[in-house]
C-alpha positions as CSV (number, residue, x, y, z in Angstrom):
1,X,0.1,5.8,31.6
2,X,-1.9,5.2,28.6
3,X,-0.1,8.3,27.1
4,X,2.9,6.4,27.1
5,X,1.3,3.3,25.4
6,X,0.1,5.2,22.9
7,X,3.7,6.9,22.3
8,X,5.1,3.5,21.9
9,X,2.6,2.1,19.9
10,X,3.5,5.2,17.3
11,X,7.2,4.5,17.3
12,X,6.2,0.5,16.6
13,X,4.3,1.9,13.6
14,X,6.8,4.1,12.2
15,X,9.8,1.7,12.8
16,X,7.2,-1.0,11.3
17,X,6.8,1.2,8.1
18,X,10.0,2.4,7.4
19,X,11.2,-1.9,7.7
20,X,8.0,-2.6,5.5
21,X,9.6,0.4,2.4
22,X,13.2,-1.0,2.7
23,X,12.2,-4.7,2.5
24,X,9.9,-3.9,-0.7
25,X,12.7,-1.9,-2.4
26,X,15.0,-2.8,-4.9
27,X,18.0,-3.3,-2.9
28,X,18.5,-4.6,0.7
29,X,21.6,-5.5,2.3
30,X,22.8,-8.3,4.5
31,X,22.9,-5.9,7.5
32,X,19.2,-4.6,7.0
33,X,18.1,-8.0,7.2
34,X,20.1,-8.8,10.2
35,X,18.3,-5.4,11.3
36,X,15.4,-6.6,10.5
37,X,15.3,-9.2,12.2
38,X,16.8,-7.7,15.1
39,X,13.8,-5.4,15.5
40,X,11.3,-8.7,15.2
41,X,13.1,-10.3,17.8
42,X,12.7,-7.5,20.2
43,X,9.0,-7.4,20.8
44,X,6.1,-9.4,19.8
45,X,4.1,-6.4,18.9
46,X,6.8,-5.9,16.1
47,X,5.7,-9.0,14.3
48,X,1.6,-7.8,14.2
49,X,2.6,-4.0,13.2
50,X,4.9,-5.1,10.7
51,X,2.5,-7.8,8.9
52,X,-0.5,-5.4,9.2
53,X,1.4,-2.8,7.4
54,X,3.2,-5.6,4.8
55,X,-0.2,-6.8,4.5
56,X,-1.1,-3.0,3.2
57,X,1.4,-2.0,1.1
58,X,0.7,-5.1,-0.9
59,X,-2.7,-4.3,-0.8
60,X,-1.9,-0.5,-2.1
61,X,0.4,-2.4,-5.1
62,X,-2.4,-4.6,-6.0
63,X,-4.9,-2.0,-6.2
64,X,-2.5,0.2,-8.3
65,X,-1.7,-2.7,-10.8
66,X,-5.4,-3.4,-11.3
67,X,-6.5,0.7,-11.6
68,X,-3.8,1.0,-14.3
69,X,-4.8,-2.4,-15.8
70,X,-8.6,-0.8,-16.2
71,X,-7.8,2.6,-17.7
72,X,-5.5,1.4,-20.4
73,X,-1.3,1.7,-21.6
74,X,-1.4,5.5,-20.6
75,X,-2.1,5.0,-16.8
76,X,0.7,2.5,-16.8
77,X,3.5,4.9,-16.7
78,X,2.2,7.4,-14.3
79,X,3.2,7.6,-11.0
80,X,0.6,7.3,-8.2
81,X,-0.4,11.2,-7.5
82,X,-0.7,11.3,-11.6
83,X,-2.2,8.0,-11.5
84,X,-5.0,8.9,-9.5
85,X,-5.6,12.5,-11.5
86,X,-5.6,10.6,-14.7
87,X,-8.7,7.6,-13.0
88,X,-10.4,11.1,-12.0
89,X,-10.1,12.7,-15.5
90,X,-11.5,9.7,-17.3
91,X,-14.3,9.4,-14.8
92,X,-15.9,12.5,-15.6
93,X,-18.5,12.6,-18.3
């Protein structure tokens, strides 16, 4: 039984992340938020996955705005993989 919980609780978190990466991208439609909101509708642990993981991602932008605020215009550009190699680089003596 708690096998099956567990499988569930996975398949919330993935549905909640992929609805958290199309709601913070450029371009959403009228049907993904009907979608959306579908999904929330359908189960109150929908809701807590998907502002846990919102709450996240912002979390993860904030962090990269403020790490490429510290080390300077060339960081700025870089995306996050090079971003992190580059915050590595300058750490070393």
């Amino acid at each position: 039984m708690i096998g099956l919980f567990e499988k569930a609780a996975d398949k919330r978190e993935r549905e909640a992340l992929a609805w958290v990466r199309i709601l913070h991208s450029e371009t959403v439609s009228d049907a993904q938020i009907e979608a959306y909101l579908t999904w929330m509708e359908g189960d109150s642990g929908n809701a807590t996955a998907f502002r846990r993981l919102d709450q996240a991602w912002i979390a993860a932008d904030d962090a990269k705005d403020a790490i490429r605020a510290r080390f300077g215009p060339e960081a700025r550009g870089q995306k996050s993989a090079s971003l992190v190699s580059h915050v590595l680089a300058s750490l070393r003596p």
